[in-house]
Backbone as JSON, one array per atom type, in Angstrom:
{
  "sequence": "XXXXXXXXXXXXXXXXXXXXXXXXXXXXXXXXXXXXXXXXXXXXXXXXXXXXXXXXXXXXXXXXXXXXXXXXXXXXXXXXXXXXXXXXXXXXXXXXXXXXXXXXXXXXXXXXXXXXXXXXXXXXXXXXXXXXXXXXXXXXXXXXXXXXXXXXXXXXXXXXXXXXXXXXXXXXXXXXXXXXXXXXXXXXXXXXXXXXXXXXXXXXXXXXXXXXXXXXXXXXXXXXXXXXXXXXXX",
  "N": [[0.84, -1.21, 0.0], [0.56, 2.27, -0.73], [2.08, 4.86, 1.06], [0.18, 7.04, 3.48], [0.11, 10.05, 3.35], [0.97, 12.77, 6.45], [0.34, 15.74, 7.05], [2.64, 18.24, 8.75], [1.93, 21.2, 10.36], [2.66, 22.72, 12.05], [5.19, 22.84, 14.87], [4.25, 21.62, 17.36], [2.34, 20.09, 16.73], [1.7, 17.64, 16.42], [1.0, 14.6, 14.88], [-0.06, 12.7, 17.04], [-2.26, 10.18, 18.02], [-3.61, 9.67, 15.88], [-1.37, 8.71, 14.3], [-0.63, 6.37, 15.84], [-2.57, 5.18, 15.75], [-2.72, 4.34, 12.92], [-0.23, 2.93, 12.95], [-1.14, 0.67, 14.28], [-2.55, -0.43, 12.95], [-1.22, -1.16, 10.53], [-0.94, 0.35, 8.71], [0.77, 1.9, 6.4], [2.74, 5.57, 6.72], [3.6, 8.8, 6.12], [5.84, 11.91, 7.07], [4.89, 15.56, 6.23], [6.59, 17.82, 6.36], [5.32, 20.63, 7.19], [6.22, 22.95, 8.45], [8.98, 22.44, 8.85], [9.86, 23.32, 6.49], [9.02, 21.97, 4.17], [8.34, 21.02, 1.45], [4.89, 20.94, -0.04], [3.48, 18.05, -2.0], [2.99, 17.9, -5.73], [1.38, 16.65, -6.82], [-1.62, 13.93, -5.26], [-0.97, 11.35, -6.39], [0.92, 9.72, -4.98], [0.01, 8.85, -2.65], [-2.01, 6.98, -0.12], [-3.81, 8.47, 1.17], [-4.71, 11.55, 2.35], [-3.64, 13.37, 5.39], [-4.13, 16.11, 7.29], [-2.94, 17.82, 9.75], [-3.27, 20.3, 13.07], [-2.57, 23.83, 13.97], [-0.97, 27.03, 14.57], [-1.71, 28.79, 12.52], [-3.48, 31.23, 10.41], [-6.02, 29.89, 7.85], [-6.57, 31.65, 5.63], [-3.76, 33.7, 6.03], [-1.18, 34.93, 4.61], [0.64, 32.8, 3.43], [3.45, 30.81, 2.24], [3.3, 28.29, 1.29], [0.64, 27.52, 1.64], [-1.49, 28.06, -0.43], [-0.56, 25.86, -2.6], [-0.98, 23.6, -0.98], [-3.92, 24.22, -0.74], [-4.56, 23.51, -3.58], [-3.75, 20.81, -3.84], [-5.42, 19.63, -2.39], [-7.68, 19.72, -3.13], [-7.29, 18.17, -6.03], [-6.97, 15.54, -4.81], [-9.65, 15.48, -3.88], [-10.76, 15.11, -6.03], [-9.55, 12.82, -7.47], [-10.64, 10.93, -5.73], [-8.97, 10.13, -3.62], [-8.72, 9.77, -0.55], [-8.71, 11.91, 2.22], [-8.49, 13.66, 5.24], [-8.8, 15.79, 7.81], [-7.75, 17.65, 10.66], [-8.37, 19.91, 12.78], [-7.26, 22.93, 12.13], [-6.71, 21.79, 9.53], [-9.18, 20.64, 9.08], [-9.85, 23.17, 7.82], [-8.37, 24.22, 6.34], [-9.35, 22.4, 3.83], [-11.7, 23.03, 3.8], [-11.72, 25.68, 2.6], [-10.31, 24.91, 0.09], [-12.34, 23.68, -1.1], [-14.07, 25.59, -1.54], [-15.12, 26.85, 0.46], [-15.49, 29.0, 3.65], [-13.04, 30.89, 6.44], [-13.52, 31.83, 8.74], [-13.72, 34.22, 11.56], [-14.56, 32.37, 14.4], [-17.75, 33.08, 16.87], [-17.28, 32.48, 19.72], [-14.03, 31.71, 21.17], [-12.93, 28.59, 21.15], [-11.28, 26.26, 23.69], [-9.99, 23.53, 25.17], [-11.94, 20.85, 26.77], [-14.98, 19.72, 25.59], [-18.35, 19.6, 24.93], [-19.71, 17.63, 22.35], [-21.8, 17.26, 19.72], [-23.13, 15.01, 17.94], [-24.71, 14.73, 14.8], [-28.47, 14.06, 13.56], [-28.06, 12.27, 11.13], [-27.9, 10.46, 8.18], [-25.1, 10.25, 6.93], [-23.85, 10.74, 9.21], [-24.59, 8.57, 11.19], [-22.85, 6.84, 10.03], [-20.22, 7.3, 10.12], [-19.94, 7.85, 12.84], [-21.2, 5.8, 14.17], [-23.01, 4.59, 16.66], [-22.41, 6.38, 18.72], [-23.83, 9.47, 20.31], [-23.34, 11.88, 21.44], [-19.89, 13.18, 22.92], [-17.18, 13.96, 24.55], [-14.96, 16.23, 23.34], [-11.24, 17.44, 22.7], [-10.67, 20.84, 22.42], [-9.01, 23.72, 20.46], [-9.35, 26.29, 19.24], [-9.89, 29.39, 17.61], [-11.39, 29.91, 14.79], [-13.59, 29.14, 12.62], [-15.49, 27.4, 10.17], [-17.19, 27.22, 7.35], [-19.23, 24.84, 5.03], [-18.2, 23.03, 2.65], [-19.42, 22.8, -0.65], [-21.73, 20.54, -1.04], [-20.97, 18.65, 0.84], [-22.06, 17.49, 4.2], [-22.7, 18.35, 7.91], [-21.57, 16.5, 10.86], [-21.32, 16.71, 13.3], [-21.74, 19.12, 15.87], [-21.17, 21.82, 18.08], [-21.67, 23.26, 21.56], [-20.43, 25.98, 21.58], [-19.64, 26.02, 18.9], [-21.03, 25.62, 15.48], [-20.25, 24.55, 13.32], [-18.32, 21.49, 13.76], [-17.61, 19.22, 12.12], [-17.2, 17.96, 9.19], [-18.8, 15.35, 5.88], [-17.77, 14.68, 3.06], [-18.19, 12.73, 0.6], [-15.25, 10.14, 1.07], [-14.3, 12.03, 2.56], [-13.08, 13.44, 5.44], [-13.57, 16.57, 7.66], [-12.75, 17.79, 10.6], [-13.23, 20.07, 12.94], [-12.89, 19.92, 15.51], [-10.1, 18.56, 17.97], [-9.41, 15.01, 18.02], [-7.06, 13.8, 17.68], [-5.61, 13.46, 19.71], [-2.99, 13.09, 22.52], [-1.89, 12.82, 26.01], [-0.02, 13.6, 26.48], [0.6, 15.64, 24.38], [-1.67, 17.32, 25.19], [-0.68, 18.14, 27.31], [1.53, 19.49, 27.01], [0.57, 21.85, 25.1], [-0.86, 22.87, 26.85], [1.58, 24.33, 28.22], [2.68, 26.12, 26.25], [0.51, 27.31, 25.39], [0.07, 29.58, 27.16], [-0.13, 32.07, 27.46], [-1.87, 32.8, 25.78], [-3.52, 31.73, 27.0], [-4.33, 33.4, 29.49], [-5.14, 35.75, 28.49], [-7.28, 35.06, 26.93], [-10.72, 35.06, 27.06], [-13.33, 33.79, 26.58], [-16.57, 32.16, 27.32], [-15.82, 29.73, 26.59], [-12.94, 28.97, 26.88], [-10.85, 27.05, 28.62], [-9.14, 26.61, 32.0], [-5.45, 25.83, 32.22], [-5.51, 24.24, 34.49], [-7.81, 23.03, 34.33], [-7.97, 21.5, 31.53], [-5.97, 19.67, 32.68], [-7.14, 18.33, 33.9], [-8.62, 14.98, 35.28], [-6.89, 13.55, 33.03], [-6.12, 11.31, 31.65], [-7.8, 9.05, 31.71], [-10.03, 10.74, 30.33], [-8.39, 11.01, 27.73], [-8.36, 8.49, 27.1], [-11.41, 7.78, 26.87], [-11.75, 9.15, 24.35], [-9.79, 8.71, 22.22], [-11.13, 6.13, 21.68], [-13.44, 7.34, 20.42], [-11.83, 8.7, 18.41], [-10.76, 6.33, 16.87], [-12.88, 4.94, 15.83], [-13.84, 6.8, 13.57], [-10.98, 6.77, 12.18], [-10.88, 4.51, 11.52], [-13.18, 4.12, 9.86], [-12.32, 6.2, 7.84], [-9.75, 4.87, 6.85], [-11.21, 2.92, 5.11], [-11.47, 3.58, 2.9], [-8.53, 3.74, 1.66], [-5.73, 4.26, -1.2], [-5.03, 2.11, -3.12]],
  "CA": [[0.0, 0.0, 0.0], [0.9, 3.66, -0.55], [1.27, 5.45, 2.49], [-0.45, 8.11, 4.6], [0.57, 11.63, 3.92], [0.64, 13.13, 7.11], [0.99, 17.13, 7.08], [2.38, 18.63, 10.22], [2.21, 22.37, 10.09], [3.51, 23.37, 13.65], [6.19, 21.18, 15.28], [3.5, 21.24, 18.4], [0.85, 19.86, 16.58], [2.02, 16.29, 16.11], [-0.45, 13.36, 14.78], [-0.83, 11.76, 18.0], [-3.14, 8.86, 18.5], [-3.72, 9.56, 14.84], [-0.06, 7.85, 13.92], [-0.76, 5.1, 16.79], [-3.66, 4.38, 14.95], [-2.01, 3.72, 11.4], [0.53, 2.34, 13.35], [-1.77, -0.65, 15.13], [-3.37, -0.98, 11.76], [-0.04, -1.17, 9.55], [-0.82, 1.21, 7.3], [2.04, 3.21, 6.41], [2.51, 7.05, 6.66], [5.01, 9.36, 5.93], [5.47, 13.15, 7.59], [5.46, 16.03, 5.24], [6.87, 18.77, 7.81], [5.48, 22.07, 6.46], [7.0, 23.75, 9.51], [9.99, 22.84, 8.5], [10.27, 24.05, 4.54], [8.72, 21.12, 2.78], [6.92, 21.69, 0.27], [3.73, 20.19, -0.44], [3.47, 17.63, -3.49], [1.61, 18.78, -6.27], [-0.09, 15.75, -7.02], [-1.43, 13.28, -4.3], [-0.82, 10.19, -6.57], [1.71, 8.63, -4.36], [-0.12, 8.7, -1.3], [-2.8, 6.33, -0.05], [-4.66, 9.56, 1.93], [-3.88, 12.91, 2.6], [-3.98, 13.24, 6.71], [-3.93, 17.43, 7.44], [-2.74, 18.49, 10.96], [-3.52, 21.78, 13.11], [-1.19, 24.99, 13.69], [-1.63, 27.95, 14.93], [-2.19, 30.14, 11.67], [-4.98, 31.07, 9.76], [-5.7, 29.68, 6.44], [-6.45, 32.99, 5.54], [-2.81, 33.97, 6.25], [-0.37, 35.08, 3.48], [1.91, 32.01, 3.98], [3.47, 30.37, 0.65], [2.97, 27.41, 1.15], [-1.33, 27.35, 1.89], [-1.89, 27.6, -2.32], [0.04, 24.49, -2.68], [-1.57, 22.73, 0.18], [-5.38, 24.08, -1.29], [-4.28, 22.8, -4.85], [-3.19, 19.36, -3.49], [-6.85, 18.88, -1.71], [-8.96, 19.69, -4.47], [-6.66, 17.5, -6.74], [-7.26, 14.22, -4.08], [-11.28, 14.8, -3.73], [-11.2, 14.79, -7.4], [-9.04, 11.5, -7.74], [-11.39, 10.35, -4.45], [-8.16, 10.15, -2.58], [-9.46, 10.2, 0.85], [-8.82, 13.5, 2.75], [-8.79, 13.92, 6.77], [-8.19, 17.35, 8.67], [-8.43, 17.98, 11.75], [-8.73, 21.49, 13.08], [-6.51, 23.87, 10.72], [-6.76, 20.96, 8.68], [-10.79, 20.66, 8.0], [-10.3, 24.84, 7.72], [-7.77, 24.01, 4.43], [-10.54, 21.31, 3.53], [-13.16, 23.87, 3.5], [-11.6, 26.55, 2.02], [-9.97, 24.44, -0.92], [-13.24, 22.97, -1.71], [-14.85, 26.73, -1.77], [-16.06, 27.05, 1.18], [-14.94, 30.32, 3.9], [-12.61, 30.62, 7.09], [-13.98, 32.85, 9.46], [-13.64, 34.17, 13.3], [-15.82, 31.66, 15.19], [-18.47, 33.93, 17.79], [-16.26, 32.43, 20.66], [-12.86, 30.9, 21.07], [-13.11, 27.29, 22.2], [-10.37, 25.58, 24.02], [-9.74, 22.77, 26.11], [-12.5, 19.71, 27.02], [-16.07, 20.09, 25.61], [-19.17, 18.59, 24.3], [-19.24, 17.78, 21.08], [-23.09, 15.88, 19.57], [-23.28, 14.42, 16.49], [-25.97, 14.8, 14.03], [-28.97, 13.14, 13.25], [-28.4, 11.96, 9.98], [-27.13, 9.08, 7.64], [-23.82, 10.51, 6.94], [-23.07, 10.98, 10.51], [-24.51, 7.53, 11.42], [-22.01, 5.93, 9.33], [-19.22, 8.11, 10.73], [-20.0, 7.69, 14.66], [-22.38, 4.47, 14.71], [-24.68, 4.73, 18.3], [-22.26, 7.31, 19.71], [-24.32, 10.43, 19.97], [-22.26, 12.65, 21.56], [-18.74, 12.56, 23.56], [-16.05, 15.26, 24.95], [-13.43, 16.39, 22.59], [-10.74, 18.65, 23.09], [-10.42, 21.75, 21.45], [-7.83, 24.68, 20.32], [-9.6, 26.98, 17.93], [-10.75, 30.72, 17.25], [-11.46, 30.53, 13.72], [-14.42, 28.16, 12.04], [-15.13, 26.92, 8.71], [-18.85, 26.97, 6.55], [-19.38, 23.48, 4.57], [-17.9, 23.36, 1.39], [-20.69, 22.21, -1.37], [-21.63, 18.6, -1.04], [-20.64, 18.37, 2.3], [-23.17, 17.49, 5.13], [-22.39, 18.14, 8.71], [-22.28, 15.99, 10.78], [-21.18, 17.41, 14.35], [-21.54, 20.47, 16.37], [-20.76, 22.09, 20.05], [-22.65, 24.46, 21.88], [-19.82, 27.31, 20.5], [-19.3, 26.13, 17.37], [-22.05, 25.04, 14.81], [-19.41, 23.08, 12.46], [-17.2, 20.46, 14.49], [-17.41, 17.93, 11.62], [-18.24, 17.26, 8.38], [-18.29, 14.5, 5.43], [-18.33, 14.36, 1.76], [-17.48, 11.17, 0.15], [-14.61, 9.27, 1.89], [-13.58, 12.87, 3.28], [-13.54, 13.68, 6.66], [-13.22, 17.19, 8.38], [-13.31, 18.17, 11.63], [-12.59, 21.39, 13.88], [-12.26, 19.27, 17.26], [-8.75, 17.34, 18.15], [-9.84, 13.96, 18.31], [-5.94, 13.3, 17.85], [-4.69, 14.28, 21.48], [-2.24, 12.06, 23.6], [-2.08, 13.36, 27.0], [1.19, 14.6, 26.38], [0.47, 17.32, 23.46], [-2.59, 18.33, 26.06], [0.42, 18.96, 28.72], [2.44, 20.46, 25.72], [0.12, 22.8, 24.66], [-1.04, 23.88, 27.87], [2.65, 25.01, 28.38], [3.04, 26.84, 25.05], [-0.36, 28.28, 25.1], [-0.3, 30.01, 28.8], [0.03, 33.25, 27.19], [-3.29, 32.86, 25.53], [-5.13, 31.27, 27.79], [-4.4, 34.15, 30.43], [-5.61, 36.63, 27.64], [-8.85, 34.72, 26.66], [-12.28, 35.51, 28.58], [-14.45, 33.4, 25.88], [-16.83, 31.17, 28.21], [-15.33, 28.3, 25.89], [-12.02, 28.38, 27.31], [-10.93, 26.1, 30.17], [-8.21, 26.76, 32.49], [-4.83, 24.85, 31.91], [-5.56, 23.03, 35.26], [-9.19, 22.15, 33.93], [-7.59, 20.79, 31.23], [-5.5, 18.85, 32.21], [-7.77, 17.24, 35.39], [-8.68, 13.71, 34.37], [-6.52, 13.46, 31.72], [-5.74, 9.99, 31.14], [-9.22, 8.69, 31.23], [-10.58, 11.49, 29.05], [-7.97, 11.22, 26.23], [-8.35, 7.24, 26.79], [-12.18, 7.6, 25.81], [-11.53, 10.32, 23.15], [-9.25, 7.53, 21.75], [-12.0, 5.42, 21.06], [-14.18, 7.99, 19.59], [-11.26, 8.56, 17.16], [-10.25, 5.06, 16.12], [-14.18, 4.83, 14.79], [-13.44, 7.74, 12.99], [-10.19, 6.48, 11.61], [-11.12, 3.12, 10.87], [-13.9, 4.31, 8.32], [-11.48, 6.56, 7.09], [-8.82, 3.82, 5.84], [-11.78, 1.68, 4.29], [-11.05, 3.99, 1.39], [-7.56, 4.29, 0.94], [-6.11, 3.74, -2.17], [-4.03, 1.2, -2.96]],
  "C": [[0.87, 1.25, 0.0], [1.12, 4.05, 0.51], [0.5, 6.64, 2.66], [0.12, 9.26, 4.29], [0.4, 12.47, 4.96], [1.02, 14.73, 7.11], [1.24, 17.9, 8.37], [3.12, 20.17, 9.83], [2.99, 23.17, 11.13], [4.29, 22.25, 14.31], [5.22, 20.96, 16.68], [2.76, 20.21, 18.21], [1.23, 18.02, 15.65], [1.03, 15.19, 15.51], [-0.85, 13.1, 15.75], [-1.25, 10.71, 17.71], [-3.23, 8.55, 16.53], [-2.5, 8.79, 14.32], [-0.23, 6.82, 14.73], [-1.88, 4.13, 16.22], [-3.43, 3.47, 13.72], [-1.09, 2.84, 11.69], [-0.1, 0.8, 13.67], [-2.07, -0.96, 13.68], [-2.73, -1.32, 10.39], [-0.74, -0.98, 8.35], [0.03, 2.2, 7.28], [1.67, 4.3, 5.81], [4.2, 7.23, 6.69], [4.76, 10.87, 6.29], [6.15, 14.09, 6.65], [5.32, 17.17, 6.45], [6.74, 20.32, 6.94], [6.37, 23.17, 7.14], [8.25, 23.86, 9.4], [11.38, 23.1, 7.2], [9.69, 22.85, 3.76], [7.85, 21.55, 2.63], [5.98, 20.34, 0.01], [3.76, 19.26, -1.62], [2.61, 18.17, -4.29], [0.36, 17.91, -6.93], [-0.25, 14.33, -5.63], [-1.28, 11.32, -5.03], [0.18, 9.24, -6.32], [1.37, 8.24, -3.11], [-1.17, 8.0, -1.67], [-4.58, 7.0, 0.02], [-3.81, 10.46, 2.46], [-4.33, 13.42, 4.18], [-3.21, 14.98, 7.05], [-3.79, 17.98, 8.97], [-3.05, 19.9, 11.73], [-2.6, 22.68, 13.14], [-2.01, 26.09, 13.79], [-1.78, 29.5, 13.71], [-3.65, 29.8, 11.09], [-4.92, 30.19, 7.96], [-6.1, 30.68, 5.25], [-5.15, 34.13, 5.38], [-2.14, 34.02, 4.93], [0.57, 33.9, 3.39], [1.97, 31.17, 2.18], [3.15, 29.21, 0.67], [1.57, 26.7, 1.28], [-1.65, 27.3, 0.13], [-1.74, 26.41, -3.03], [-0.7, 23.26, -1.93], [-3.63, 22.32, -0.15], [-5.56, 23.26, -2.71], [-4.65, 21.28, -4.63], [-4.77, 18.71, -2.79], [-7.61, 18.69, -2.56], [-8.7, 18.91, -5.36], [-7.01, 16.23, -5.53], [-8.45, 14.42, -3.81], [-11.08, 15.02, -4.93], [-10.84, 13.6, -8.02], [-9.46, 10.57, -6.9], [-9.97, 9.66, -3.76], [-8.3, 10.35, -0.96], [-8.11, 11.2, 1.54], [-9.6, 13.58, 4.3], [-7.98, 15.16, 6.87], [-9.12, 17.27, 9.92], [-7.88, 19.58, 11.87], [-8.31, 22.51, 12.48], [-7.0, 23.13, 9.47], [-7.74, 20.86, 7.85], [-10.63, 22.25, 7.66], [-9.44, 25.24, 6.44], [-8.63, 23.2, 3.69], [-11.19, 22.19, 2.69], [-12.89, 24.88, 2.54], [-11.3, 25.98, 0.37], [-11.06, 24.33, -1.93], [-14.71, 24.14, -1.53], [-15.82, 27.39, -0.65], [-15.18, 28.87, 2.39], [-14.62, 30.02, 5.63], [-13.18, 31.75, 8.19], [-14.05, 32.47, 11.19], [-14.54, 33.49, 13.73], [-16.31, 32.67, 16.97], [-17.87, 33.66, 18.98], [-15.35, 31.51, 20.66], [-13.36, 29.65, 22.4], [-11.94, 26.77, 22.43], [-10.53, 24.62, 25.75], [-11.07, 21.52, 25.93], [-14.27, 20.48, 26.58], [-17.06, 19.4, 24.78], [-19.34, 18.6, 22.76], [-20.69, 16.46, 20.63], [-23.47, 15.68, 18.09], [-25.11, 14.18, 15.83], [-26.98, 13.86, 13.67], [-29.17, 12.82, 11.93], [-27.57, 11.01, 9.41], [-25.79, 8.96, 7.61], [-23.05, 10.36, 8.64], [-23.27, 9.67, 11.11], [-23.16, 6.55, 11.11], [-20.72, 5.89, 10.17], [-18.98, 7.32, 12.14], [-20.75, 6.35, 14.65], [-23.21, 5.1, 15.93], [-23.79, 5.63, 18.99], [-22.85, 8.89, 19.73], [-24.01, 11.78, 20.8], [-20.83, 12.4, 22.59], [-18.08, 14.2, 23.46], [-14.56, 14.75, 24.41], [-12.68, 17.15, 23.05], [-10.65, 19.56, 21.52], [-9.79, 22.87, 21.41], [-8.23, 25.67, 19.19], [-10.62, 28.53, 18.35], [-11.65, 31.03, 16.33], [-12.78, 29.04, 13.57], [-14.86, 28.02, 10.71], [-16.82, 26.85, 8.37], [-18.35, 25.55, 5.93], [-19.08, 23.82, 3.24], [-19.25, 22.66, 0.58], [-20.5, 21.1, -1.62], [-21.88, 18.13, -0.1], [-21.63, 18.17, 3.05], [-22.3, 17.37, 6.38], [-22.71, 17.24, 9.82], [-21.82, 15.92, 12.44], [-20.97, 18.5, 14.74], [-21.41, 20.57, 17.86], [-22.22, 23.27, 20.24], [-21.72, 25.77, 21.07], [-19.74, 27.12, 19.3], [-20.62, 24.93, 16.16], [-21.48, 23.88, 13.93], [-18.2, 22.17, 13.3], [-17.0, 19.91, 13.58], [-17.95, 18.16, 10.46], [-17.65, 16.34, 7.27], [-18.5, 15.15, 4.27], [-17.38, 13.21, 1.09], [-16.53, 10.77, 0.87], [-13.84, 10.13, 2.24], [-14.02, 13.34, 4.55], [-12.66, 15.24, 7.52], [-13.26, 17.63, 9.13], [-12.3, 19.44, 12.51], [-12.1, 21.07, 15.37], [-10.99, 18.92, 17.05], [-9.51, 16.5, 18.86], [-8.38, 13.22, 18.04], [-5.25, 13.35, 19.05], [-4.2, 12.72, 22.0], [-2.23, 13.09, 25.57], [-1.06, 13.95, 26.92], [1.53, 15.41, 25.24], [-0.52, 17.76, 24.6], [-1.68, 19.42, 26.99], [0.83, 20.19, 27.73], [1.92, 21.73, 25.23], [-0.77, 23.54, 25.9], [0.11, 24.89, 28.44], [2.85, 26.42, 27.75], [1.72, 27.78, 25.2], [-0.41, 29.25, 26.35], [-0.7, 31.31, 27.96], [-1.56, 33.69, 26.73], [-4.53, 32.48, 25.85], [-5.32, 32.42, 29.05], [-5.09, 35.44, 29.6], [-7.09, 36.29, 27.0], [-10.11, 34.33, 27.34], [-13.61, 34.81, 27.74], [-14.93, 32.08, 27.23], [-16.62, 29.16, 27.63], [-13.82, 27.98, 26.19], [-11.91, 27.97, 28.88], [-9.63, 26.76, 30.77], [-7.07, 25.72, 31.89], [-4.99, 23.51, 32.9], [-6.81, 22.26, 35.15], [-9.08, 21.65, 32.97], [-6.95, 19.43, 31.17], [-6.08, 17.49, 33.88], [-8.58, 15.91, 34.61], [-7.92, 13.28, 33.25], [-6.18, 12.24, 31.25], [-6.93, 9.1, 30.91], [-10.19, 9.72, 30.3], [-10.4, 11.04, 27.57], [-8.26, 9.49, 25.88], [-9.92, 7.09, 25.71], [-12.47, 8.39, 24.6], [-10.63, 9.29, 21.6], [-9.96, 6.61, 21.16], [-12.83, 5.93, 20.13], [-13.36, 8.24, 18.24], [-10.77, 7.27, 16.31], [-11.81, 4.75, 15.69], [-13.88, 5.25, 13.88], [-11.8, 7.1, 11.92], [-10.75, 5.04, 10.74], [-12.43, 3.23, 9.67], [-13.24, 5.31, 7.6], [-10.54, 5.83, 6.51], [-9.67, 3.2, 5.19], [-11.42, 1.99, 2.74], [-10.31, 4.57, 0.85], [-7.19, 4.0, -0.12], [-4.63, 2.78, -1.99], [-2.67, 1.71, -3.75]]
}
């Protein structure tokens, strides 16, 4: 099999559970480190699936390498290359595939509910779980590109999730290990002492329970993954 393109845009923002996953399931991946000068391919016909990481810019942002990155998406849902993003990730998704990046009404961060839709697409997705606590790291939120059906939301944010054909994007981290949670409670202090949205958590309300949280967060994403490989390519 091909492998996994994994894109990691910030050296914070690691796969996680998401590589543990491919890992248990020996499907090979390979890390394309935007963070640190690679460049994007321009076609995805060596990869299996194109797996999009978060980072703390916008996709909105002047940065050279986001044109390359929107190219490369729209080129793999057109070759039905399956296509995962998580949180920056679905917000290059969306935009690629015409849709718009915009300030979300309050910044969410840290542990929060997250309830999945009632509809076929989202059945498929989640099976009987009908909602579960994700974590989350985001200001910015994403409309549905055309096609798309959503197929989770929060109380702050109306889009958490959505599908179109064997693509999956979502605004939560459903990739977290307990040790990026630590990691990015470190790195972020600055902005969590500066943000008064009733969607952020403290770092110590983050990181209370944390090993049984991220354990069942873990499960909620290996659903999620595992109907994402059904349609990699070979």
């Amino acid at each position: 099999m091909k492998p996994v393109a994994v894109f990691r845009h910030h050296r914070n923002e690691e796969p996680g559970y998401f590589a543990t996953y491919l890992d248990a399931q020996s499907v090979p991946w390979t890390m394309i480190k935007i963070d640190a000068g690679e460049a994007p391919p321009a076609i995805p016909d060596s990869y299996s699936g194109l797996a999009f990481m978060g980072g703390p810019m916008s996709v909105n942002d002047d940065l050279p390498w986001i044109p390359g990155v929107l190219e490369l998406i729209r080129a793999a849902v057109r070759q039905q290359v399956p296509v995962i993003g998580h949180c920056l990730g679905a917000q290059l998704m969306s935009k690629a595939l015409g849709g718009a990046v915009t300030l979300n009404p309050d910044k969410e961060i840290g542990w929060g509910r997250v309830d999945v839709a009632d509809n076929a697409e989202a059945r498929d997705w989640f099976g009987a779980t009908r909602s579960f606590a994700s974590f989350h790291w985001h200001g910015e939120t994403f409309s549905l590109p055309k096609g798309a059906t959503c197929v989770a939301s929060s109380p702050y944010c109306a889009n958490q999730a959505f599908v179109l054909g064997p693509h999956l994007g979502m605004q939560c981290h459903v990739e977290m290990t307990p040790e990026i949670v630590r990691a990015w409670c470190a790195s972020g202090r600055e902005e969590l002492e500066r943000s008064v949205s009733p969607g952020v958590q403290s770092a110590a309300e983050m990181q209370a329970h944390l090993d049984p949280r991220v354990s069942v967060l873990n499960g909620i994403a290996a659903q999620l993954y595992a109907r994402w490989i059904k349609n990699l390519q070979q």
